[in-house]
C-alpha positions in Angstrom: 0.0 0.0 0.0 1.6 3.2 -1.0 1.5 6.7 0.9 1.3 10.0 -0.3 4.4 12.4 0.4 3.6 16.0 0.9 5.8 18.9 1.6 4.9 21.4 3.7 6.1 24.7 1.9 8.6 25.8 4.6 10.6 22.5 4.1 10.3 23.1 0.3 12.0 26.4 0.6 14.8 25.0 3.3 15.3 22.3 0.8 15.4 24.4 -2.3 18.1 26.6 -0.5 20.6 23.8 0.2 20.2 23.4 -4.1 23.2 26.0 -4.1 26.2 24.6 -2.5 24.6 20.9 -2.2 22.6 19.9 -5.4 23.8 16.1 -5.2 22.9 16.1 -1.7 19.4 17.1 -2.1 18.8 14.8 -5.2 19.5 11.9 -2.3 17.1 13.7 -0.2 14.8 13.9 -2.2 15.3 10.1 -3.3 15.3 8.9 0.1 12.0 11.0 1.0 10.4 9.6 -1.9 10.9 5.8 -0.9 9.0 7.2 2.3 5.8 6.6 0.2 6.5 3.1 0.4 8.2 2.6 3.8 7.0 5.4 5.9 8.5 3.9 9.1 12.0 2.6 7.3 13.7 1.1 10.7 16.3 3.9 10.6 13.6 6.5 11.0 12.3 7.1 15.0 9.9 9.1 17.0 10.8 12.4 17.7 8.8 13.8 20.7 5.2 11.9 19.8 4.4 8.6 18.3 3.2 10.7 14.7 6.2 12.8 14.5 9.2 11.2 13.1 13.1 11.9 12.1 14.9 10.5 9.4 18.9 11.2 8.3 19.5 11.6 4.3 23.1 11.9 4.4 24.0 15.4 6.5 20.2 16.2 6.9 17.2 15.5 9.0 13.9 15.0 7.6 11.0 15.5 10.1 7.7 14.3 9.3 4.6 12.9 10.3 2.0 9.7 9.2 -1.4 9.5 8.7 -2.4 6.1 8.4 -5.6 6.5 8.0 -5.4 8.8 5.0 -1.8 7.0 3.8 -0.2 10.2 3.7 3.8 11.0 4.9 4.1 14.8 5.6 7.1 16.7 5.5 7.3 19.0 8.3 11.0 20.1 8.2 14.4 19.6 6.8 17.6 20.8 8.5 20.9 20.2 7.7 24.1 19.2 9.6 27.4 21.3 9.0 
């Protein structure tokens, strides 16, 4: 059963900024978000503060979303990036 991934448009524009010095980096991001549609609890993912928010490392950043099982859906709350 597959989810749907949606972005909220904050992490869109934190993710679009990091395009600059970091465009391979965010093309693995954005891979490794996308197989979230399949797998939106992937074992290296965890709760982050509540059972429905979650973290996730692609590479040097953190991906902080949040599932909806009942409406199959993966949001994406946040994206930060490591030094």
């Amino acid at each position: 059963m597959s989810y749907r991934v949606n972005w909220e448009i904050r992490a869109i524009d934190l993710t679009a900024g990091f395009l600059r010095d970091d465009s391979a980096g965010v093309s693995a991001l954005w891979e490794r978000v996308s197989q979230l549609a399949e797998e939106p609890r992937p074992p290296e993912s965890f709760p982050y503060g509540s059972p429905d928010l979650r973290r996730l490392r692609a590479g040097r950043y953190r991906v902080f979303y949040t599932v909806d099982d009942d409406r199959q859906i993966v949001q994406i709350e946040h994206v930060g990036r490591l030094p």
